[in-house]
C-alpha positions in Angstrom: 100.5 -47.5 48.2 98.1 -50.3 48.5 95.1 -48.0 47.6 96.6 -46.5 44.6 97.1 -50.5 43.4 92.9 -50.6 44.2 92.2 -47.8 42.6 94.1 -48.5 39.8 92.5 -52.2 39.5 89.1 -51.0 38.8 89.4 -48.4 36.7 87.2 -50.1 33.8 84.5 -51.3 36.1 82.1 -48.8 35.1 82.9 -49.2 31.7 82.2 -52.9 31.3 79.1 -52.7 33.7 77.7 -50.1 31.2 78.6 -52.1 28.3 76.6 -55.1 29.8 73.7 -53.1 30.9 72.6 -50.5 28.0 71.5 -53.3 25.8 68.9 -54.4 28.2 67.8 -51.2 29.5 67.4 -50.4 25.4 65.7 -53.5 24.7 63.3 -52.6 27.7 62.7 -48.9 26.6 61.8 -50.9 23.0 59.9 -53.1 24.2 57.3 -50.3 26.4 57.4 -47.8 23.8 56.6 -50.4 21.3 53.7 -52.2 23.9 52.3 -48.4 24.3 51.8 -47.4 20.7 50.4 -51.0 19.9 47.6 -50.4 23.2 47.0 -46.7 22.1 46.8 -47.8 17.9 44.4 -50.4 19.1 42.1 -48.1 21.3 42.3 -45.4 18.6 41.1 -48.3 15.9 38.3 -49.6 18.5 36.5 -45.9 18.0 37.2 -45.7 14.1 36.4 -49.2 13.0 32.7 -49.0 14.8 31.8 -45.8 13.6 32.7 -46.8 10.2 31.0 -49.8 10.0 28.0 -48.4 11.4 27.7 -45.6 8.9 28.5 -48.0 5.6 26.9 -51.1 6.9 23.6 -49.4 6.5 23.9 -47.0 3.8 22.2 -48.2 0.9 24.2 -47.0 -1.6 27.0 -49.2 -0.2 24.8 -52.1 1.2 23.1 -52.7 -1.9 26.1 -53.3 -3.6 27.3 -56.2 -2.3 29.1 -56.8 1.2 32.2 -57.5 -0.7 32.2 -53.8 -2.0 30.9 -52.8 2.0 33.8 -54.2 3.2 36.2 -52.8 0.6 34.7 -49.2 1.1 34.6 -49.8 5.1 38.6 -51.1 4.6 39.9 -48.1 2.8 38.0 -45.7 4.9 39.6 -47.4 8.4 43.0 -46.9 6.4 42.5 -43.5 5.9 41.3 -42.6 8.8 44.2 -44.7 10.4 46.5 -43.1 8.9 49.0 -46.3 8.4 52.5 -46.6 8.2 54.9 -49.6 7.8 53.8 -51.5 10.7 50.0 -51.3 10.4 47.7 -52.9 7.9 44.0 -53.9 8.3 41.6 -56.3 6.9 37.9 -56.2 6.6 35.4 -59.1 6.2 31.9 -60.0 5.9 29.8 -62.9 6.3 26.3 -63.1 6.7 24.6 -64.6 9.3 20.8 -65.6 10.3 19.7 -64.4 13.8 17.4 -67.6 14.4 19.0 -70.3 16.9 19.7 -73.0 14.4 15.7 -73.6 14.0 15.5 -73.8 18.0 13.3 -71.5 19.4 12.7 -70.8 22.8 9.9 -68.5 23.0 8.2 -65.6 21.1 11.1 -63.5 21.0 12.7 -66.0 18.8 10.5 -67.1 16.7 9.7 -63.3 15.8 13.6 -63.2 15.2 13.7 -66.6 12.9 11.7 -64.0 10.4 13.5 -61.1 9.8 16.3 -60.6 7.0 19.9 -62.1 7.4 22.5 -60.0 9.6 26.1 -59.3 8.5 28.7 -59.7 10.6 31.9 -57.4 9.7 35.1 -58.9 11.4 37.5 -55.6 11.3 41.2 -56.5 12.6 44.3 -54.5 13.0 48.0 -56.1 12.3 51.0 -54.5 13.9 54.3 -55.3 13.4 56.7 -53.7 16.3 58.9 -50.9 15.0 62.6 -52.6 15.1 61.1 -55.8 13.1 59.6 -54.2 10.7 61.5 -55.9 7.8 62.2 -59.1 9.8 64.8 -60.3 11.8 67.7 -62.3 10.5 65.5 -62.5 7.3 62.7 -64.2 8.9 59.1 -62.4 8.8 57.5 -62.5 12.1 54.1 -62.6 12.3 51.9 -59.4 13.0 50.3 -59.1 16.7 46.4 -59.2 15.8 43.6 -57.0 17.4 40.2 -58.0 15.9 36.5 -56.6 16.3 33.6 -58.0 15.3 29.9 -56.1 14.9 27.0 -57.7 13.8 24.4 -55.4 11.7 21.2 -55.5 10.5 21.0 -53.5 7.4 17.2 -52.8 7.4 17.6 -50.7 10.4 20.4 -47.7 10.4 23.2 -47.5 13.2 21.7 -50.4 15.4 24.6 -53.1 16.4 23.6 -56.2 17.7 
C-alpha cells in the first residue's frame, strides 16, 4: 500500500521538470544556432568584401569617380553578393590615407614611400542582429554585433593590398 501512496505522489515530477528545463535547453539551441550563422555569415563576408574591394578600388571607371561613389558601388555589390535578409546590413567607408610616417623617415624605403600618391583605406563592416531580436525586445532595439575589415589600397597599382 505504501508504494502505491509513492507512486502516486510523484506522478507530475516529470512534468514540472520538463516545464523548467525546455526553456533553457531552447534558449541554448538559440543561442548556438544563432552564434553559428553569425561565425559562418562573417567568414562568408571576409572572402566577398576583399574580393570586391580589390576589383573596384582599382578600376578606373569607379576610382576616378570619387571614393564616395567607390564605396557606394563596393556597398551594393557586398549586398548582393550577400544576399541579406532582416538581420544583416553592411556599411562601407573610405578615407584616404598617406603612406609616409607622419614626415619621419627611417631609411630609403620611406622616404621613396613619402612620394607616391595617397592610399585609400575602405573600412567594410557587417551588422547582425540575432534571429529572435530581430524587431527588439520589449520594444527596446538592441544594438547589432559588428564584424569589420579594413584594406588599404593603392589605386595606381591593380589588386595589390597593403
Amino acid at each position: 500500500m505504501e508504494l502505491a501512496k509513492r507512486f502516486i505522489s510523484e506522478q507530475g515530477q516529470m512534468a514540472v521538470e520538463l516545464a523548467v528545463v525546455m526553456p533553457v535547453l531552447i534558449a541554448l539551441v538559440i543561442i548556438s544556432v544563432d552564434s553559428m550563422v553569425y561565425l559562418g555569415d562573417c567568414a562568408r563576408f571576409d572572402r566577398i568584401s576583399g574580393e570586391i574591394v580589390r576589383i573596384h578600388a582599382a578600376s578606373p571607371a569607379v576610382s576616378g569617380e570619387g571614393a564616395s561613389s567607390c564605396a557606394e558601388a563596393i556597398q551594393a555589390d557586398i549586398e548582393d553578393a550577400m544576399n541579406p535578409s532582416m538581420h544583416l546590413s553592411f556599411s562601407v567607408t573610405c578615407v584616404e590615407k598617406s603612406e609616409s610616417n607622419n614626415g619621419s623617415a627611417t631609411g630609403p624605403a620611406d622616404i621613396v614611400g613619402s612620394f607616391s600618391p595617397r592610399l585609400q583605406e575602405y573600412r567594410c563592416t557587417l551588422n547582425y542582429i540575432p534571429w529572435p531580436f530581430t524587431m527588439g525586445v520589449f520594444g527596446f532595439d538592441l544594438a547589432p554585433l559588428s564584424h569589420n575589415r579594413t584594406y588599404i589600397i593603392d589605386p595606381y597599382r591593380p589588386g595589390v593590398f597593403l
